[in-house]
C-alpha angles and dihedrals in degrees: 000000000000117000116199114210089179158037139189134212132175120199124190115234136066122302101260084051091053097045098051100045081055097057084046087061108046091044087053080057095054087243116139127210105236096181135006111196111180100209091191103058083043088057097042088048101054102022100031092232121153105225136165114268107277125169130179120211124192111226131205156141112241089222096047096053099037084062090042081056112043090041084054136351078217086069074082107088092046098048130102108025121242114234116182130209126197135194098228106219 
């Protein structure tokens, strides 16, 4: 048995454009952001390093997370789901 931890997907376009499409399409699946952090901007703005444009959104289902949680506080650390975009270049 082969578990897969990740995918990866590459859209054309510009970043914004990526990003938001992608908002678009989680909300048609009735999936909330519950966090954005934009890593680069973080690292930029402590280190002073110059990176490509990556966010990280934390992805769930309200009801999927409220029984995670209420089952274990440990549900926590699994819930929501990371996804990751990258600016390629």
């Amino acid at each position: 048995m082969q578990n897969e931890w990740s995918t990866e997907w590459v859209m054309s376009g510009p970043y914004s454009a990526a990003t938001e499409r992608l908002r678009r399409a989680l909300k048609q699946g009735l999936l909330d952001i519950c966090f954005e952090v934009d890593l680069g901007r973080e690292v930029r703005r402590k280190v002073g390093v110059q990176l490509a444009k990556v966010s990280v959104f934390g992805v769930a289902c309200p009801f999927l997370l409220l029984e995670g949680l209420v089952g274990d506080s440990a549900a926590a650390l699994f819930f929501p789901i990371h996804v990751a975009i990258a600016e390629h270049g």
